[in-house]
Each structure stands twice: as C-alpha cells, then as structure tokens.
C-alpha positions in Angstrom: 131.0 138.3 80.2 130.7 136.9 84.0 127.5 138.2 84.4 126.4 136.8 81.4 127.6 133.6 82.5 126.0 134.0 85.9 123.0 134.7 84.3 122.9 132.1 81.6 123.9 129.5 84.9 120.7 131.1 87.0 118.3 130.3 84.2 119.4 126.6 84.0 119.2 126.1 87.6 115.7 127.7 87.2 114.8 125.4 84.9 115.9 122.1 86.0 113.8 123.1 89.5 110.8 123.8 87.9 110.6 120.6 85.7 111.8 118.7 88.8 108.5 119.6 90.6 106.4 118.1 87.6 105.2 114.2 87.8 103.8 111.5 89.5 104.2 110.0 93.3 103.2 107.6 95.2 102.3 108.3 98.8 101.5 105.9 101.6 98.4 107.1 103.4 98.0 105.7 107.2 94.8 107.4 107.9 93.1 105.0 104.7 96.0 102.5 104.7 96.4 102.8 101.4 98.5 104.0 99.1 97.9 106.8 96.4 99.3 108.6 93.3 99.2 112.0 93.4 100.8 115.0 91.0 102.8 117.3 93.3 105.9 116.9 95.7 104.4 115.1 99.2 105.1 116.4 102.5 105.9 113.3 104.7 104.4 114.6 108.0 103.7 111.2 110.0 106.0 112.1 112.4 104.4 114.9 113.8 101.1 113.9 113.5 100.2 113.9 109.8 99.1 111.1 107.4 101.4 110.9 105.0 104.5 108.3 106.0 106.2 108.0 102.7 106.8 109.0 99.6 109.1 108.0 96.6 109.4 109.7 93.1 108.6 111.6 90.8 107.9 109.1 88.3 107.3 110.6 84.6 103.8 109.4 83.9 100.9 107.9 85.6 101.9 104.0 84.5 105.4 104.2 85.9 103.9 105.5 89.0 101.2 102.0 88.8 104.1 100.2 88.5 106.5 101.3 91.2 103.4 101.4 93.4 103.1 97.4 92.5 106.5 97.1 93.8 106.3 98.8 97.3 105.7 95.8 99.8 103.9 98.5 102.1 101.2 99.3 99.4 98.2 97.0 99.5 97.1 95.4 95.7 95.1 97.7 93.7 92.9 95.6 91.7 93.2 96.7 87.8 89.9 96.3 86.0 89.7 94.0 82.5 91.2 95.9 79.8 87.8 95.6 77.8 85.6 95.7 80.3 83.2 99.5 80.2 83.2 101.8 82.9 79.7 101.6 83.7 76.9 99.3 83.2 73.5 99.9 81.9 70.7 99.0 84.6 67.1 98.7 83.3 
C-alpha cells in the first residue's frame, strides 16, 4: 500500500513539473533593449555576461503575456497595429 502511495505521490509531482514548464514569458533583452515573449523557462544570465536580465512568468497565453509586458516599467511600448488593419499591402 506505501509504495502505491509513493508511487501515486511521484506521478503528481511529475505532473505538476511538466505542466509548470509550459507557457509564456517575458524577458528583458539588454543586448536589443527590448523586451520579448518567448515559450520556455529563461535563463537570467546578465550577471555573468549574458543578455537576458529579467524574467517574470509563466503567463497562460500569449495576451496575458502582452499584457503583463505593458505593465513592466523596464519594457519599452510595443506599438499594437489597428485591429482591422491587413498584414500586408498590395504595391503595384
């Protein structure tokens, strides 16, 4: 019955790691001085020499990540284009 228990305990634990490495986070960037959303855990490294300086998260999907990254004094605005405007424009 323990090991069952013990087993049944390892396979939670398993499982809560693996869907804590899923998401979204925003990263500041000081080689571009920007800030950017990326889709796996960051590895801040400024400190010995790298170019990532922070990170917060994991946000669930891509818009939460906008959003928090919108609220981040160290992240420069991100222009959002017009909601109907089209990706690309003819040129004849």
């Amino acid at each position: 019955m323990k090991s069952l228990l013990l087993a049944g305990a390892m396979m939670v634990t398993a499982g809560t790691c693996a869907s804590a490495q899923s998401g979204y986070w925003v990263v500041g960037n000081s080689a571009t001085g920007k800030c950017e959303i990326v889709t796996s855990n960051p590895v801040i490294n400024a400190q010995v020499g790298g170019n990532i300086w922070f990170g917060t998260g994991p946000y669930q999907s891509n818009d939460d990540a906008k959003r928090a990254r919108s609220t981040i004094p160290q992240c420069p605005v991100v222009p959002e284009p017009p909601a109907g405007a089209p990706d690309e424009q003819k040129q004849e």
